[in-house]
N, C-alpha and C positions, 0 to 999 in steps of 0.2 A: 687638638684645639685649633688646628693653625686653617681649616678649613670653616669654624665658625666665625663669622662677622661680627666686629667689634659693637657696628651699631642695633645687632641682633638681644645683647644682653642687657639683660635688668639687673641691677648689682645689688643686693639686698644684703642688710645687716641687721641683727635686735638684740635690744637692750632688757634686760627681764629683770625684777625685785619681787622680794618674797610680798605674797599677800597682806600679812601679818609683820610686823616692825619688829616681833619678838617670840619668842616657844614660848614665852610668861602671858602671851596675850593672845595666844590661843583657845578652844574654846578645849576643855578635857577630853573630849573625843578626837578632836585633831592633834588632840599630845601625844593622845596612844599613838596614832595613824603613822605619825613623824617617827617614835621611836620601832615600829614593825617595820617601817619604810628602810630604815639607816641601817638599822641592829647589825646586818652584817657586814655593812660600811666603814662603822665607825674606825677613825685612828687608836690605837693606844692610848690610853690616857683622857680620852673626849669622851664626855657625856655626852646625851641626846641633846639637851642644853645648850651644850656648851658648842656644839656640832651646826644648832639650826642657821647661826648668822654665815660660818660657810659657807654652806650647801642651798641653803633651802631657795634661793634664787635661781636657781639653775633648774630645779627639778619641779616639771609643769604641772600637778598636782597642789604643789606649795606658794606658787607664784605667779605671775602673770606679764603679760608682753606691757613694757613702757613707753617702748620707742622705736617704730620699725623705718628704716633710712633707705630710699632707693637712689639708685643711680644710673642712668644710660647715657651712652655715647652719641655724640650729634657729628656728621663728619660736613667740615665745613672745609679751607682753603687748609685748616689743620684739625687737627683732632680735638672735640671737647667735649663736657661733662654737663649732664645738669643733674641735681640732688636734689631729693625732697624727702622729708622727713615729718610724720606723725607721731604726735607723741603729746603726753595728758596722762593724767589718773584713771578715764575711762578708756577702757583697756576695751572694752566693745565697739566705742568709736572709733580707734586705732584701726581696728580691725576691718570694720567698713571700709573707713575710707583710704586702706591701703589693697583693700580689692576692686574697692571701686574705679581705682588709679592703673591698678594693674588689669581691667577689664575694656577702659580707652584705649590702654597702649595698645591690647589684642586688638581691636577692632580694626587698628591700620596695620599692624602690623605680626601674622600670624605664624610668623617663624623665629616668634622671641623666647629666648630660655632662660630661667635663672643662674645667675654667677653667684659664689661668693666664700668664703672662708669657713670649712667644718659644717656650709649647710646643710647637706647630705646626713648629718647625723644628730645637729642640733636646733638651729634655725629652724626650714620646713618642719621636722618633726613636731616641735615646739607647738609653732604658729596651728599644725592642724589639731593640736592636744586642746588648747584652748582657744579653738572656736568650736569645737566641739562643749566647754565647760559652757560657753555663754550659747549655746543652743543655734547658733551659726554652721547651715553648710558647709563643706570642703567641696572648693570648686573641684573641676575634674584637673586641671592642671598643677593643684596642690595633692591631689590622693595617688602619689607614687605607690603605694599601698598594691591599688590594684593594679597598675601597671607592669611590662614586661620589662626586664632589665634594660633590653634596647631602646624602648620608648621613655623613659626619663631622660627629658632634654636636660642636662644640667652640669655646669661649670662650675666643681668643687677642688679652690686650688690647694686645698688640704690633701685633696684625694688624688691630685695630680703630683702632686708631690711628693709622695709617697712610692710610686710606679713600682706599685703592686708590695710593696714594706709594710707589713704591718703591725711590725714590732714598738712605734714611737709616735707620740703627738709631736708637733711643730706649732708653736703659737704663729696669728698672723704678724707679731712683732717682731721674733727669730725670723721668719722669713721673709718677711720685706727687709732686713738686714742681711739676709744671706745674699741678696737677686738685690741690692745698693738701689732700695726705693726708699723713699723717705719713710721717716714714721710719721705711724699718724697720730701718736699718743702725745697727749698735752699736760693738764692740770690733773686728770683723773683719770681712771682704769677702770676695768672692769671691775673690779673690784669692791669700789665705792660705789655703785651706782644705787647699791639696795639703801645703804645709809646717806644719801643725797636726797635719794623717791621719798624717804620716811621722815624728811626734816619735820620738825614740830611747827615753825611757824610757816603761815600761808605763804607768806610773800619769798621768802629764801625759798619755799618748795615749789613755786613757777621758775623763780631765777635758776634751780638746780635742775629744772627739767628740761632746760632750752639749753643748759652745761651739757646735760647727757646725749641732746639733740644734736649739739655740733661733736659732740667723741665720735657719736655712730654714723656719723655723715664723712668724718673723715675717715674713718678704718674703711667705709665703704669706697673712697677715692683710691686711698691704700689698695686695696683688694684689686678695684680697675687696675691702677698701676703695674699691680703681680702678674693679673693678668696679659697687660700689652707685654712684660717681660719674655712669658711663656713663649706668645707669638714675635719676640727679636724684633717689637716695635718702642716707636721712641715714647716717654712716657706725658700725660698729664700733666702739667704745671698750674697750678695754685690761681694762678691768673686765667685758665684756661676754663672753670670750676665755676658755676652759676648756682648760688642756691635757692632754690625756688622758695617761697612763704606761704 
C-alpha cells in the first residue's frame, strides 16, 4: 500500500435494504425463491420467515443499493477529505449518478483506484449485480470479473488485514479500534438501515435516508483513516472532512 497515493483513491462505501419491507409482502413466487435461496443457510430454530428481515439486505437478488458514499483525498498545506453521497428510493439514479461521478474523476485523473472495507467481496460485487438487475452496463473498471488478478487496482483494508488469514471476518468497527481511529458509528448501524429505508411515513423516510447518508459518509472517513494507518500517516480530523451536497 505504501507506494499508492493517498490522493489516487476513491473511498467508497453502500448502504443496501431488502426490496420488499417483509417475506409476508412478497409476491408467492419470490417466497419460494427466498426459501430455495436460504434453505441451506438457515440457523437452527429460523424459519424462511423468520430469517428474511436478517438476511435479505444483504443478498443482491433480494435487495438494492440505497446509499452509495464516496470519498477522495485533496492534498493541500495538510491532508483532506471530501465526501459525497447518493442516496434515494431510486436505486437506478443512485446508480448513475455515482458513475457519472466516478467517470469526471477518470477523466483528470487515470491512476485512481477503489479503496474500502470488505469491497472486494461485497460492495463492487453488489453494485455490478444490480446494475445488471436495472439493465445498466458495468463499466470496464467495475467488471474485475474479466480481469487478471494483477490488474484489479484495489485497496481492500479487509484483505489487507488479513495478510493472507483466512480463517476470520474483522468488522470495519473491531478494526478502526484495533489501529485507535475513531469510530464512525453514531445513532445507527448497519443493521437498521432496512427498517429506517422502509419507514411508513413519507417525511421520517427522507429524514431516515439523509440518517443513512451521513453513517455511510462516515464509515467511508473511517476506512480513509484505516487506511493512512496502514501507510504510518497522520490521520483525518473531522474539521479536515467537506461534505459535498
Amino acid at each position: 500500500m505504501q507506494n499508492i497515493k493517498t490522493e489516487d483513491l476513491i473511498v467508497i462505501d453502500i448502504e443496501t435494504a431488502s426490496v420488499s419491507p417483509a417475506f409476508a409482502q412478497l409476491s408467492p413466487e419470490w417466497q419460494e425463491l427466498w426459501k430455495e435461496k436460504t434453505v441451506r443457510i438457515l440457523p437452527e430454530g429460523k424459519t424462511a420467515d423468520g430469517f428474511y428481515p436478517m438476511r435479505a439486505g444483504v443478498m443482491a437478488e433480494f435487495s438494492k443499493v440505497v446509499c452509495i458514499s464516496i470519498g477522495y483525498f485533496i492534498k493541500e498545506q495538510q491532508l483532506k477529505m471530501r465526501v459525497k453521497s447518493f442516496y434515494g428510493e431510486d436505486e437506478k439514479k443512485i446508480l448513475t449518478e455515482f458513475l457519472q461521478t466516478v467517470s469526471k474523476i477518470e477523466s483528470f485523473n487515470n491512476n485512481w483506484c477503489f479503496a474500502g472495507h470488505n469491497i472486494k467481496e461485497f460492495d463492487i460485487p453488489f453494485l455490478c449485480r444490480r446494475l445488471l438487475v436495472n439493465n445498466m452496463r458495468i463499466p470496464p473498471y467495475l467488471d474485475f470479473q474479466n480481469m487478471k488478478p494483477w490488474e484489479t487496482n484495489i485497496v481492500d483494508t479487509f484483505q489487507y488485514w488479513r495478510f493472507g488469514d483466512y480463517k476470520n471476518f474483522t468488522s470495519l468497527k473491531l478494526l478502526a479500534a484495533a489501529m485507535g481511529v475513531p469510530s464512525s458509528k453514531d445513532d445507527i448501524d448497519g443493521s437498521m438501515v432496512g427498517e429506517l429505508f422502509h419507514a411508513q411515513n413519507i417525511e421520517e423516510r427522507n429524514i431516515n435516508l439523509k440518517r443513512i447518508a451521513a453513517y455511510c459518509q462516515k464509515d467511508v472517513v473511517t476506512t480513509a483513516n484505516i487506511i493512512l494507518r496502514f501507510k504510518n500517516s497522520s490521520l483525518v480530523h473531522a474539521e479536515d472532512v467537506e461534505i459535498i451536497t
